[in-house]
N, C-alpha and C positions, 0 to 999 in steps of 0.2 A: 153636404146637407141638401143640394139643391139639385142634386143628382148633375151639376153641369161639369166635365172635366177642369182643370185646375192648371190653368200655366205658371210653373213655377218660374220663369224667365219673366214675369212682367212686372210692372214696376211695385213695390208693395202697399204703396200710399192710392193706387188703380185700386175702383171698388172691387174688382175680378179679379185683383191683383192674391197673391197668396198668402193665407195666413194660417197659423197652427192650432188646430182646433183637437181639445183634451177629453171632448164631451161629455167630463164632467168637473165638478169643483171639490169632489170628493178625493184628498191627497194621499190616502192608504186603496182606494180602487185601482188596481192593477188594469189600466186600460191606456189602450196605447196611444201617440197623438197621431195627426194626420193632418193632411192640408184644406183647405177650405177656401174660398173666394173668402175677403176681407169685409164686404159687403154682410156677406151671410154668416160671418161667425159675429159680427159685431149686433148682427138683428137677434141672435140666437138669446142673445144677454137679456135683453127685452121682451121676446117671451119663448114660453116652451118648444123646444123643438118637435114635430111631429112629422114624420115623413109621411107622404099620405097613398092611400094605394090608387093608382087608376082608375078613374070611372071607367073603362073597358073590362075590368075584372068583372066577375059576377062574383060575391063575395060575401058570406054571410057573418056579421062578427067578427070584422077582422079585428086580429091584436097589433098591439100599437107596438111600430117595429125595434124603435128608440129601447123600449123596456126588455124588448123580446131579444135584443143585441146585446145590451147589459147582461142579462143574464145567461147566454149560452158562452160568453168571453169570459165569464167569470169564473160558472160550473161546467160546462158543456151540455151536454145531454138532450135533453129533446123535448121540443114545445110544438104543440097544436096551435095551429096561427089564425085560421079560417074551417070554415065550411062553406061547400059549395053544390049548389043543386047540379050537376051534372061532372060525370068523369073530364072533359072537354074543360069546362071552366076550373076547376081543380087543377089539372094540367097546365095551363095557361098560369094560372095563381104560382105555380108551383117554381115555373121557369122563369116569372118574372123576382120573386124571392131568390133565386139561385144565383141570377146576376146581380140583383142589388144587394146580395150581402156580400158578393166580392170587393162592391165599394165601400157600405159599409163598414164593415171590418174585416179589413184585409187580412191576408195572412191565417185565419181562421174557418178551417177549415168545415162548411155546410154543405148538408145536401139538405133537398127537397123532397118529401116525395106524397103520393095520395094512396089513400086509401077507404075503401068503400064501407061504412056504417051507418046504420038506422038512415036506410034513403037517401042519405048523401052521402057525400066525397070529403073525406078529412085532408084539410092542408097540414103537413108536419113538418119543420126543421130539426135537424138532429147536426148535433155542431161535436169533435172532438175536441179533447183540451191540445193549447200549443205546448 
């Protein structure tokens, strides 16, 4: 959640310590658990999760990742995440999407990639089903 890796050796009552997070509460959604610092799955309760993008992105509209994960794990296929005024920043947008949705949802397999319309640069994930 908090993009910070996850010692699963430490102790679990440690706010950093490991806990299993379902990211959702929905018991018929097909989505898989994973680990999470204890600290941060227990703030998650409290309020919406939002992962947020870098302010070094240049990034117009971006879509909110949490929703944009749900749904290519569920259907696969492919979503427009951003636009971006220049090839460069799309690039950039694009590579940093690739490694965080290795975290986000492992095992599922994304690419990224841009392409150029009406003056800008479309950010797109395209996910196969597992």
């Amino acid at each position: 959640m908090c993009d910070e890796p996850v010692d699963p050796d430490m102790p679990v009552n440690d706010p950093r310590g490991p806990s299993v997070d379902s990211r959702t509460a929905d018991r018929k959604a097909k989505v898989a658990e994973r680990l999470a610092h204890r600290a941060c799955n227990t703030r998650k309760g409290a309020v919406k999760v939002v992962i947020g993008w870098p302010d070094r992105l240049h990034v117009v509209e971006p879509a909110p990742l949490i929703a944009v994960a749900e749904r290519l794990e569920r259907k696969g296929g492919r979503e427009l995440v951003a636009r971006c005024p220049s090839r460069k920043d799309a690039q950039d947008a694009a590579d940093w999407l690739a490694d965080r949705f290795t975290r986000l949802v492992p095992g599922l397999p994304v690419t990224a990639s841009v392409d150029a319309g009406g003056g800008q640069f479309l950010v797109t994930l395209t996910a196969g089903r597992r």
